[in-house]
Steps between C-alpha positions, in 0.01 A plus 500: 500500500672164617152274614608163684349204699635381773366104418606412872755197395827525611806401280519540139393764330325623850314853346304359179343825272128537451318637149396818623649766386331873460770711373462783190631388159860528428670524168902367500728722391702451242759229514881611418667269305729736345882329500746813565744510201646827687812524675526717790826477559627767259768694659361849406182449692691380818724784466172719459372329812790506725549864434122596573546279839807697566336865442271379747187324334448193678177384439391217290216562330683879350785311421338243302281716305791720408687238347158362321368853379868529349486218339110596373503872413182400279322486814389755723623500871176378670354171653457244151178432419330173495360604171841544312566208228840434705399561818565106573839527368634884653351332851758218442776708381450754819499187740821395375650838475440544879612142602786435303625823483404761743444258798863379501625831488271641773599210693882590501411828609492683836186587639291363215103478474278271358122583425276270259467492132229797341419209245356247661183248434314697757479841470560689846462844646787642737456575860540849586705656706651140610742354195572189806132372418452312177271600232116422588296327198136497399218776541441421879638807763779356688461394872720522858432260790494510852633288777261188563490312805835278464692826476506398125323796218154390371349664197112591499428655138472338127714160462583644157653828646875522524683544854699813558587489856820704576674193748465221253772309404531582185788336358688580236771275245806527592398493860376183508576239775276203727455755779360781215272229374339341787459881629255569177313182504430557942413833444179433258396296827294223276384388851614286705371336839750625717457260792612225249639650178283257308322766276089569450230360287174629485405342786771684666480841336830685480529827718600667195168619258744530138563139504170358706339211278154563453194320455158554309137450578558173249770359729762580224848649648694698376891564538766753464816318345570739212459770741786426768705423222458805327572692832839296550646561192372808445674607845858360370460667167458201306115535415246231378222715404087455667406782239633474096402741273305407160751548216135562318275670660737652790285380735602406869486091553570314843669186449352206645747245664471261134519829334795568690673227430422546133682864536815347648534214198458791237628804636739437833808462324462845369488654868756274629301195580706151417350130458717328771448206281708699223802515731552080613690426231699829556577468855613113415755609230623794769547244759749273279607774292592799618525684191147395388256811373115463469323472164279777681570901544481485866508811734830544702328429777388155422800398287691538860244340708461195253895470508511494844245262596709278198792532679362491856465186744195269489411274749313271178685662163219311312245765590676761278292295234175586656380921455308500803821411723721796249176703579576429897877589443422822289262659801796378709702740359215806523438466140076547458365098429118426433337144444229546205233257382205517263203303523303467198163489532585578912640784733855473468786611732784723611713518790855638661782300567636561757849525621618214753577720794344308779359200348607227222303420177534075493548258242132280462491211300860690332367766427581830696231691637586863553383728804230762396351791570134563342101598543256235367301196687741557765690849561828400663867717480723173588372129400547266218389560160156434410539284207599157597792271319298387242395817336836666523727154400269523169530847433160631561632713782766787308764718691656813384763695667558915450868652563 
């Protein structure tokens, strides 16, 4: 649960968090830290690989666990286990196996398919019957909508209950593009006022009940960040988890929206999550050397992005500097961008960029703001950023980009 205040100033840091927060406990999970020493490269396993593609197996997650279960006979052919000594280590190895390896290869590859990683920091359940749909999370029954007033869906049952209507967007890599984006982020309708396009509050309660801020008996409101955020990315197969599993007790946790940011520091990486501020000096090196590599293992998919907003044309090339204008670039492109921030002691924040397709994020003060899409103090689809120059100039305010 994302709770926010609307303080009713304008300006700078406009949506300031309260301290009320009722959420369950959540444990982290495990941070991976393990450097690869590996090489995937070895011309036996893309031989392997190319040949299983070419007898006709063309899915990801098969492919990749052929190559790793060869390389492990020790282990039996079954999900890992959070409980094995390596399991930190094998997650790693299988992440890198599919990236490096099978991913480039699929991607050369007529009529190729691309479904998400078995190992993954939240464990999921499949839909049946409809491979299209991502995996649902957490020990809530999965929901459909139905078409609201504004021709938009709406959602009536649990706000922690996955979505698993048949016409959503859901978005795939290797399809990305603006147009694929800003079609996810409309759909989940936050809410907006559709006379004016100015978004709702709850003084102006959205039409849609998922993403309605609410209010208790003690005047204390409460928000649904984390939620819309989860739905977005979860739509373009690039999940941030509401529900984590306990690596100790196997218990089912929701993530608050601090909690959630806490998940995206220690874990994103490992699901394909990237610290836009570990690309600047990247992007900056691409852009007056062409031949420049990251320090980074990046996915294909941002490698090429980052090079081409490097070599692309800037209006102000001194934003490449700043990660919330590379974070405005990246969703540009279709690639999945969120704006994270954790308030300690607080409520803190998360939110969609979103692409520029029919209005501008501006420079304030020189610093860009980005356009947005997010639930919270104010549900909007299309309007500035929340956070003000301030917090994101100092680095409060963290973007990450998914391929």
């Amino acid at each position: 649960m994302c709770n926010c205040k609307h303080n009713g100033t304008a300006g700078e840091d406009e949506f300031s968090m309260n301290e009320y927060e009722t959420m369950n406990e959540w444990e982290l999970l495990p941070e991976l830290e393990y450097e690869f020493q590996n090489e995937v490269t070895n011309s036996t396993e893309q031989k392997f690989v190319t040949s299983s593609i070419a007898q006709g197996k063309k899915d990801e997650n098969d492919l990749t666990n052929d190559v790793f279960f060869k390389r492990h006979p020790e282990l039996p052919r079954k999900p890992l286990s959070r409980s094995h000594p390596n399991f930190t280590k094998l997650s790693k190895e299988w992440l890198e196996i599919r990236d490096k390896l099978v991913r480039p290869i699929l991607r050369s590859s007529p009529g190729r398919t691309s479904t998400p990683s078995p190992i993954s920091s939240s464990p999921v359940s499949s839909i049946p019957g409809n491979p299209n749909i991502p995996p649902v999370e957490g020990p809530v029954k999965p929901i459909v909508g139905r078409k609201c007033a504004s021709g938009k869906k709406c959602w009536d049952g649990p706000k922690s209950a996955d979505i698993i209507d048949d016409d959503a967007p859901w978005n795939r890599p290797g399809n990305r593009s603006a147009a694929n984006y800003v079609a996810v982020l409309d759909y989940f309708n936050p809410g907006e006022d559709y006379t004016k396009g100015t978004g709702n509050t709850i003084k102006k309660p959205s039409e849609n009940p998922r993403y309605r801020q609410r209010i208790n008996e003690n005047g204390v409101q409460s928000t649904y960040c984390n939620i819309y955020v989860h739905d977005a990315t979860r739509a373009m197969w690039a999940n941030i988890p509401h529900w984590v599993k306990s690596g100790r007790t196997g218990a089912w946790n929701e993530l608050s929206a601090n909690a959630t940011v806490d998940w995206m520091q220690t874990n994103g990486t490992s699901i394909g999550w990237f610290p836009i501020k570990s690309l600047v000096s990247f992007i900056l090196q691409y852009r007056n050397n062409r031949s420049a590599s990251p320090q980074i293992n990046l996915p294909a998919g941002i490698l090429q992005a980052a090079q081409q907003i490097a070599s692309g044309q800037h209006d102000d090339p001194s934003l490449l500097n700043q990660p919330s204008y590379l974070a405005q670039r990246f969703a540009n492109l279709g690639l999945p961008s969120v704006a994270i921030m954790k308030k300690t002691g607080g409520i803190g924040h998360v939110a969609m960029i979103r692409p520029e397709d029919t209005k501008k994020g501006e420079v304030q003060g020189g610093v860009f703001r980005p356009r947005s899409a997010q639930a919270g103090a104010a549900n909007f689809s299309n309007n500035f950023l929340v956070f003000g120059p301030a917090s994101i100039k100092s680095g409060i305010v963290q973007f990450h980009v998914h391929e």
